[in-house]
C-alpha positions in Angstrom: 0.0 0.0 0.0 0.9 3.1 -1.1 0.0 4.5 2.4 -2.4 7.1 0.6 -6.1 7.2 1.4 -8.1 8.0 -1.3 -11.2 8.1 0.1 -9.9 11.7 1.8 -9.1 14.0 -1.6 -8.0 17.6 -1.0 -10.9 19.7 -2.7 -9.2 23.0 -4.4 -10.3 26.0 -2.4 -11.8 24.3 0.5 -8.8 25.7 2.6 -8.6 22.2 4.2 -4.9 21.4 3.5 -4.7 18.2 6.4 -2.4 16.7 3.9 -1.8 14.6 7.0 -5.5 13.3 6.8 -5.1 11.4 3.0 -2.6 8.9 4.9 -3.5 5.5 6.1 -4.0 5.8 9.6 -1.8 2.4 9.7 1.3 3.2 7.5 4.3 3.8 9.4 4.6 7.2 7.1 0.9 8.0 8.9 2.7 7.0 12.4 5.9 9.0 11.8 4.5 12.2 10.7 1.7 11.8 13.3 4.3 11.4 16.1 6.7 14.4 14.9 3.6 17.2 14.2 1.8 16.0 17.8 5.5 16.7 19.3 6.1 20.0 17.6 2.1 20.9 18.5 3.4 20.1 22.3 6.4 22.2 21.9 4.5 25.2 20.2 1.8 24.9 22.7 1.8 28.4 25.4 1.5 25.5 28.4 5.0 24.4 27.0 6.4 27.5 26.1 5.7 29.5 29.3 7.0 26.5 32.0 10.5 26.1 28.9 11.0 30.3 29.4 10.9 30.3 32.9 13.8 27.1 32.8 15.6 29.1 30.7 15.0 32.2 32.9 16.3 30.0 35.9 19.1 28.6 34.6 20.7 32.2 32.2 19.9 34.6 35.2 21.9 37.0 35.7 21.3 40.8 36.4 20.9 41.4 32.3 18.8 38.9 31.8 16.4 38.5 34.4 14.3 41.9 33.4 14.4 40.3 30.0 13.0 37.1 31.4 10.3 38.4 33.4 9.0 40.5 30.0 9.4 37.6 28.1 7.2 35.6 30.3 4.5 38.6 30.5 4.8 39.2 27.4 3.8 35.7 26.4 0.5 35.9 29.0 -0.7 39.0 27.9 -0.7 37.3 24.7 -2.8 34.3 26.1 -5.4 36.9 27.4 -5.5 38.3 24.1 -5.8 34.9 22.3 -9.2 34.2 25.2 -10.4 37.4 24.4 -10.5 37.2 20.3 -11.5 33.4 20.5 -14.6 34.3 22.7 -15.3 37.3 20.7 -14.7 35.5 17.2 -16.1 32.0 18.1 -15.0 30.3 15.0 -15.8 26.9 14.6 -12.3 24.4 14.1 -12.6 22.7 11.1 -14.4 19.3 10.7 -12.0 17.0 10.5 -10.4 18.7 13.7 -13.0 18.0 15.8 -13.2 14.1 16.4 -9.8 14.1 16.8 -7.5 13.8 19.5 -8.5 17.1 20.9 -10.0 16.2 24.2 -7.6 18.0 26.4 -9.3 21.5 24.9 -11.6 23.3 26.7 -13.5 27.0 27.3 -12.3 29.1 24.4 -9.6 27.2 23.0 -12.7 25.0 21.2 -12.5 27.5 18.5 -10.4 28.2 15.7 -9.4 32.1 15.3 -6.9 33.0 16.1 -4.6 30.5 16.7 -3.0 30.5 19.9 0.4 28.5 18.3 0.8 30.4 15.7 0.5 33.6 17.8 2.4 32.6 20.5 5.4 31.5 18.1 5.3 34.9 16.3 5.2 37.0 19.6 8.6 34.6 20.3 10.3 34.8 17.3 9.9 38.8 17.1 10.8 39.0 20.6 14.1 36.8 19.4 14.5 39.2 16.4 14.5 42.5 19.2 16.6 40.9 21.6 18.8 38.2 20.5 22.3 39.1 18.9 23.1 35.2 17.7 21.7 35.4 13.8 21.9 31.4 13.7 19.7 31.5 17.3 17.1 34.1 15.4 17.1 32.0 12.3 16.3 28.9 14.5 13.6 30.8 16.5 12.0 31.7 13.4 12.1 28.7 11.5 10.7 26.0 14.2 7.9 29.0 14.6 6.9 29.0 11.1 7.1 25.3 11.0 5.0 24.4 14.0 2.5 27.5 12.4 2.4 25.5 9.3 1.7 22.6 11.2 -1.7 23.9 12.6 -2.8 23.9 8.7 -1.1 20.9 7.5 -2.7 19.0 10.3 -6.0 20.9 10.2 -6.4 22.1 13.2 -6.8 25.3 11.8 -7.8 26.8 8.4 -5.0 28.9 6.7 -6.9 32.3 7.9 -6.4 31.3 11.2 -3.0 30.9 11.0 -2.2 33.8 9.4 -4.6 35.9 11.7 -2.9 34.3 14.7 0.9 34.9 13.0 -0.3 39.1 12.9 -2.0 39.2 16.5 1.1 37.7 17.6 3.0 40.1 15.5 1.2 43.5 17.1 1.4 41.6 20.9 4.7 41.8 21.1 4.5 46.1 19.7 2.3 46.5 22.4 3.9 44.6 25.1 7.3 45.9 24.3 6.3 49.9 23.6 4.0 49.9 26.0 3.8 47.3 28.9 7.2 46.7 29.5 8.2 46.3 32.8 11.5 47.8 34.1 12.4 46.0 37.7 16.1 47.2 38.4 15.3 47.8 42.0 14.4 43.9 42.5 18.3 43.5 41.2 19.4 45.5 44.1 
């Protein structure tokens, strides 16, 4: 077996690009792929991402970086409270083939589709990399892993394109905001 199923065609225009979905659930290609995108979902996930910054915070601290640190990790919930706040506003269904899937672990807003929370939260990371991080390799990594896993959440279809991309530019403007306008300066917790 080819490991294709063609009972699962991609229709031109429907914006459902679960590439992912044509495979037979039982080829080790399906098994593979499924294992590597559920892992980068994981890693691209804001419960992964928040508890892996404050590791990192833990173990780089020093007096330079711990104000970075702590704006990094604000940064990232004010940009949770803005992904609750569009997805209860928004309330756009996920697409079909989303929701009989393994998605049993979401609950209140996160049900719905726009914007999406991974592809947000990567963006707001990989500009926040682009501002503050000298290492050019480091940056490229940061922004490649966060287009990947924002790929992911249309190649998988647990988002439609629009999603993504409306999640890439919240994510985008969250960090503007947080960094014009929220950031906190703490130098006399240094002291």
């Amino acid at each position: 077996s080819s490991g294709i199923n063609a009972e699962w065609p991609l229709r031109p225009g429907s914006q459902k690009l679960a590439i992912l979905r044509q495979l037979d659930t039982h080829s080790n290609l399906y098994k593979a792929l499924n294992t590597l995108t559920k892992s980068f979902e994981i890693l691209g996930s804001p419960a992964t991402t928040l508890p892996l910054t404050l590791l990192l915070a833990i173990y780089f601290h020093s007096d330079s970086t711990g104000v970075l640190f702590l704006n990094l990790i604000l940064a990232q919930l004010f940009n949770i409270a803005i992904t609750g706040i569009l997805k209860g506003l928004v309330r756009r269904r996920r697409p079909d083939f989303s929701k009989n899937d393994d998605m049993y672990l979401v609950s209140g807003v996160d049900v719905y589709s726009f914007p999406s929370g991974h592809a947000q939260q990567m963006v707001l990371l990989a500009k926040f990399s682009f501002i503050f991080i000298s290492n050019d390799l480091l940056k490229l990594a940061v922004c490649g892993l966060c287009g990947f896993i924002a790929f992911l959440r249309v190649l998988t279809g647990r988002h439609f394109l629009f999603d993504v991309v409306g999640g890439a530019i919240v994510g985008w403007y969250s960090c503007d905001i947080f960094v014009n306008y929220l950031w906190v300066e703490v130098s006399w917790l240094m002291k």
